[in-house]
N, C-alpha and C positions, 0 to 999 in steps of 0.2 A: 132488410132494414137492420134488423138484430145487430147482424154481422158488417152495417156499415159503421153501428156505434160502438165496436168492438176495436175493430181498426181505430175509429176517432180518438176514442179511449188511449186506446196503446200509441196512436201519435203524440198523444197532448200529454201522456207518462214520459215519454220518451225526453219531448223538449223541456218538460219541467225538471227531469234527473242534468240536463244539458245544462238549464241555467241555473240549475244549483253549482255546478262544477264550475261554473263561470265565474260566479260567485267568489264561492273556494279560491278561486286560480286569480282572481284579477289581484290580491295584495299580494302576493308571494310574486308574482310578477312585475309588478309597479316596484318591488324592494329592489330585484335582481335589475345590476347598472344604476340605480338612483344614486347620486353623487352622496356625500359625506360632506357636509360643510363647515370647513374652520374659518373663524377671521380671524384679522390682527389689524391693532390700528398703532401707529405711530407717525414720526416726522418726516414729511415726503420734502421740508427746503429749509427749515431754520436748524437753528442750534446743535439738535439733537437728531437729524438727519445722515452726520454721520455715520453713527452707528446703525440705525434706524434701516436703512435700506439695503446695506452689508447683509442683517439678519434677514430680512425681506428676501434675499436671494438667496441668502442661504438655505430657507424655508419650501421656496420656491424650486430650488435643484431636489432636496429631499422627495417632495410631494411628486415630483417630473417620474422619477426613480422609481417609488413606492407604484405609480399608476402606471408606467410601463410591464410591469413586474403583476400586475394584476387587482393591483388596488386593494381592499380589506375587503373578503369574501365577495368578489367583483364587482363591488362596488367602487369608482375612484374617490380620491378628495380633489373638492373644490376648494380654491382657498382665496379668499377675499381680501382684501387690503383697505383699511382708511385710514385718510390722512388727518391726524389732528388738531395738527397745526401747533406741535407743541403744546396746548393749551388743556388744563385736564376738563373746563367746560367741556369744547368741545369733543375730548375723550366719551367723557358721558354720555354724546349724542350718540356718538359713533358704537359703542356698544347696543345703541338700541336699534341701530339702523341694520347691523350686523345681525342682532339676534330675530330684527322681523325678515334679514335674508335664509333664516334658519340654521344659525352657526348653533353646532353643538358645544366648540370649545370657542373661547377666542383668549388670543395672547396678546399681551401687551409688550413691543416691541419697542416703546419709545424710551422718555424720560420717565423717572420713580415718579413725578409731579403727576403726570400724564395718565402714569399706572396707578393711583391711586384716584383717580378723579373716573377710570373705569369702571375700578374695583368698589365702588360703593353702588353706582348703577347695576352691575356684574352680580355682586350681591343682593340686591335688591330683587334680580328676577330669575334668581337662582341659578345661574349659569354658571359651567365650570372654567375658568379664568386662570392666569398664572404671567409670568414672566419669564425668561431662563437670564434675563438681566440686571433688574431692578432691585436693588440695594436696602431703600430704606427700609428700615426696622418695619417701623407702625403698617407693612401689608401686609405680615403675618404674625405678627406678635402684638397685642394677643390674638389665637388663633380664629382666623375667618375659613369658614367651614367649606367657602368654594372656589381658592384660592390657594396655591401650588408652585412654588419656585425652587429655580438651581440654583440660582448665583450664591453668594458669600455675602453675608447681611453688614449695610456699616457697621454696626456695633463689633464684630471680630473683628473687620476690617480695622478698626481705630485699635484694638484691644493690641493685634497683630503691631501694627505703627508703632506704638507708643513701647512696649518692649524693644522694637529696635533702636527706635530713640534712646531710651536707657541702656541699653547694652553702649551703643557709642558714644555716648555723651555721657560725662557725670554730670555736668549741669546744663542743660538742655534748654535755649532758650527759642521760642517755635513762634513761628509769624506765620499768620493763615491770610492767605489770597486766594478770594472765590470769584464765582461767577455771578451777578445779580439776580439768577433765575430762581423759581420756586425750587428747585433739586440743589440747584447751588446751596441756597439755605437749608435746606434739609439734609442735605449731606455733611455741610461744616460744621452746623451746629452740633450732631451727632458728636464730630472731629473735636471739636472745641471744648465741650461738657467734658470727653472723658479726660483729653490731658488736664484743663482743671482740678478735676474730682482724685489725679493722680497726683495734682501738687506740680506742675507743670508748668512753667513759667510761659503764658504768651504773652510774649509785647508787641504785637503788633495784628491786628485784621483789617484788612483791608480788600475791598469790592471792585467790580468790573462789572462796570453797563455793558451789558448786549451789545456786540456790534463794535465798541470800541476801537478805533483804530491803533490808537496809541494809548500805552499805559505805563510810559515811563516815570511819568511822577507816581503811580503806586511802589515803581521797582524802588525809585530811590526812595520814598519813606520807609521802605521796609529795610532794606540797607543801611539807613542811619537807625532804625529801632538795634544793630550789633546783632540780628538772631544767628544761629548758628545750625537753624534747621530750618526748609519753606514750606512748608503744603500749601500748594497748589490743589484747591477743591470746588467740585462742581459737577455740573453738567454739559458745560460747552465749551468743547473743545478747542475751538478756534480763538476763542476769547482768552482761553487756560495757556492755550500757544503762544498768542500776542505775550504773557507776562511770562512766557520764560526765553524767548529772545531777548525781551526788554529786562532779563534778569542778568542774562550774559552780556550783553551790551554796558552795563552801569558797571561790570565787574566784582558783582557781586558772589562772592564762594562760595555762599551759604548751599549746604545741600540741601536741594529739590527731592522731598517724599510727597507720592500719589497714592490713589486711591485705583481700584477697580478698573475708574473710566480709560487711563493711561494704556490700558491693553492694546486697544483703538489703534493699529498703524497707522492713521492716518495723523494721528497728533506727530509721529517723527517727518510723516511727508510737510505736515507745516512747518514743523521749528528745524529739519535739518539738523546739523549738528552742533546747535546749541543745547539738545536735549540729551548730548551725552553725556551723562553721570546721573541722568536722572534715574533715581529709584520709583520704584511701584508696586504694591501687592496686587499679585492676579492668583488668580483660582485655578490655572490648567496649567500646566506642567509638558513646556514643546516635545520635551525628550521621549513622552511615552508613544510608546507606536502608533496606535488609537486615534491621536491625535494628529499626529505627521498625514496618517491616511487619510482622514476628513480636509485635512488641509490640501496633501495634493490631490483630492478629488475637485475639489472647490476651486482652485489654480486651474483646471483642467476644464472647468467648464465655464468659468467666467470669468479669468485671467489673472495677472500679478497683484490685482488688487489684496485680493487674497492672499498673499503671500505674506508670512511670519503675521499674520492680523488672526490672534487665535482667540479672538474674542466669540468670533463664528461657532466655535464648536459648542458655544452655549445654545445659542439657537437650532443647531444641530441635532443637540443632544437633547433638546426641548419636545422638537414634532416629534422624535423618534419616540419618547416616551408617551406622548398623548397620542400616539397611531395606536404601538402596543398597547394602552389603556382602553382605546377602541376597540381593540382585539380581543383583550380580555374581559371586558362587558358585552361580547359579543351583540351589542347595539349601539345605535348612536343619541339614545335618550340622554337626556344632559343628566339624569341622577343616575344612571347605571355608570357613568363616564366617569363622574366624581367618586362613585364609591369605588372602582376600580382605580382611580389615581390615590385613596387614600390607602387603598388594601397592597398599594406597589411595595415589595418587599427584598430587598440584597437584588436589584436590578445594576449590572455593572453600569461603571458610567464613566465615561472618557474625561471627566473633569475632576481636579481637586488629584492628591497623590495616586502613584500608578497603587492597582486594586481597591479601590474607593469603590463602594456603592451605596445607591439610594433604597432609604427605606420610611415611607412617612408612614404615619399614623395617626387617630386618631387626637394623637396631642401635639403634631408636627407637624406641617408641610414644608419644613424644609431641609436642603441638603446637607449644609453646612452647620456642624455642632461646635466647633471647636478653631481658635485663632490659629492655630498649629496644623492645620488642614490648609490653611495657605501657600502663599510662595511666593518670595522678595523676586523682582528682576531686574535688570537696569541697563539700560539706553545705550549704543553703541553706535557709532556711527548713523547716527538717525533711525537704529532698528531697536526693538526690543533683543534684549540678549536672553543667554539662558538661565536658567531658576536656580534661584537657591531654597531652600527648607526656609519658610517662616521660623518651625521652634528650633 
């Protein structure tokens, strides 16, 4: 008998060391293969769909890549998508639907209107968020603690403009034609206050309803205001296209200056070669190697569309830094994620002059310091041409 409670003993020691190791063994195991989750919401059919779905796939070839390749300590990224419908309401929803799919980061791929209407929900439940496109000022100035961008902020943007304006012109008289959407106005107005505050003659602004067919009666008001300079600003493309066909059509000479959004090949596949001589500041610079390679990898797997559209390598250059961020917080907690995107430091980055890098901080999260970090292009044959130095 002794000896049958001896055995009993040593069996029931046995399976209790077992299901401690089980224990032990079940989260180290449930980690290894558990997906990594990013989202992004932007425009899957209106205005700002454009750009919107470019990134989306640009996003989507990186992620392809990264998980063939073995994912982040073999774990893949899942990467989610919603559509907001343009609207920054239902931005807001859409962050929250995202973050109860368990998105560690999400990006905001649409309009600035859109990226802001995330960015207060995003904040709200401490999630780290960002854009690599979205312009307006007021997302990161002054600074929001979980919130991270590359692009080039209006404010240089306009700063960049408005020196060239004065370099060409000694008396510079500037007519603003927007798009009637939330980002239209948040973009022009930005445009509009600084050449004001610079003593800037505008005679003329004038607006475009969504959807517009025709906007020739803004071309010709803007033609008889004499300006001798046009921005064209916004956020929808299509609408920004209808008024510079309808600019060459009335005959009008006035030079055409853009913004950011003009990078977009697809604004030369609408206007053709009405859009040639049009001027634009962008932020990436074709000529540098970096970039050539991002582009024909991107041609290579998802066709011409991609071609000279190097607005892509923002979004590019975007996951690649919230992967490595996930790398270097060696987790996918959303505040080990954030502090490792604010601790990113001389990380190279394929945008902005060749050897540029990103370095945020604690009083930063953004790339671009300076108006002189940009870069003039202008319109050839219905393509973007090559760069010249903003300063």
């Amino acid at each position: 008998m002794q000896e049958m409670r001896r055995t009993a003993a040593a069996v029931l020691g046995l399976l209790g060391m077992l299901a401690v190791v089980a224990v032990v063994s079940i989260p180290a195991q449930s980690q290894q293969g558990k997906p990594i989750v990013i989202g992004a919401h932007g425009d899957q059919a209106k205005q700002a769909s454009y750009y919107t779905l470019l990134y989306k796939d640009t996003i989507e070839v990186f992620i392809d890549e990264l998980n063939a390749s073995g994912g982040i300590g073999d774990r893949p990224i899942k990467f989610i998508f919603e559509d907001d419908e343009n609207n920054p309401v239902t931005a807001a929803s859409r962050v929250e639907k995202l973050a109860a799919q368990g998105a560690s980061y999400i990006i905001s791929i649409g309009s600035s209107a859109t990226g802001i209407g995330a960015q207060a929900k995003a904040d709200e439940m401490k999630i780290p968020h960002g854009s690599p496109t979205n312009t307006a000022v007021r997302l990161s100035q002054p600074l929001r603690n979980y919130y991270f961008r590359l692009s080039i902020t209006d404010d240089l943007i306009s700063e960049a403009m408005l020196r060239f304006i004065k370099k060409k012109f000694s008396e510079p008289r500037v007519a603003v034609i927007r798009d009637a959407t939330e980002t239209g106005f948040l973009i022009s107005d930005t445009q509009i206050k600084a050449l004001k505050d610079a003593g800037v003659n505008v005679v003329a602004i004038e607006q475009i309803t969504p959807g517009s067919a025709d906007v020739t009666a803004q071309a010709l008001r803007i033609k008889e205001a004499n300006a001798n300079v046009v921005l064209p600003s916004g956020g929808s493309i299509p609408d920004l296209a209808n008024y510079v066909k309808a600019h060459k059509a009335v005959g009008n000479r006035a030079l055409m200056l853009g913004n950011y959004l003009f990078t977009t090949a697809s604004f030369g596949r609408l206007t053709g070669n009405a859009s040639d001589g049009f001027i634009f500041v962008d932020s990436v610079y074709p000529e540098r190697p970096e970039v050539t390679a991002i582009e024909s990898k991107l041609v290579a797997k998802k066709g011409d569309r991609f071609r000279n559209n190097l607005s892509e390598v923002h979004a590019w250059e975007y996951i690649r830094l919230i992967t490595d961020a996930i790398k270097r917080a060696g987790s996918d907690e959303r505040e080990a994620i954030r502090n490792a995107m604010e601790g990113t430091k001389d990380w190279p980055v394929a945008i902005g002059p060749p050897g540029m890098t990103l370095s945020y901080s604690p009083t930063s999260h953004d790339l671009f310091k300076q108006p002189e970090q940009a870069v003039f292009r202008e319109y050839r044959n219905g393509q973007p041409g090559p760069s010249v130095p903003a300063g």
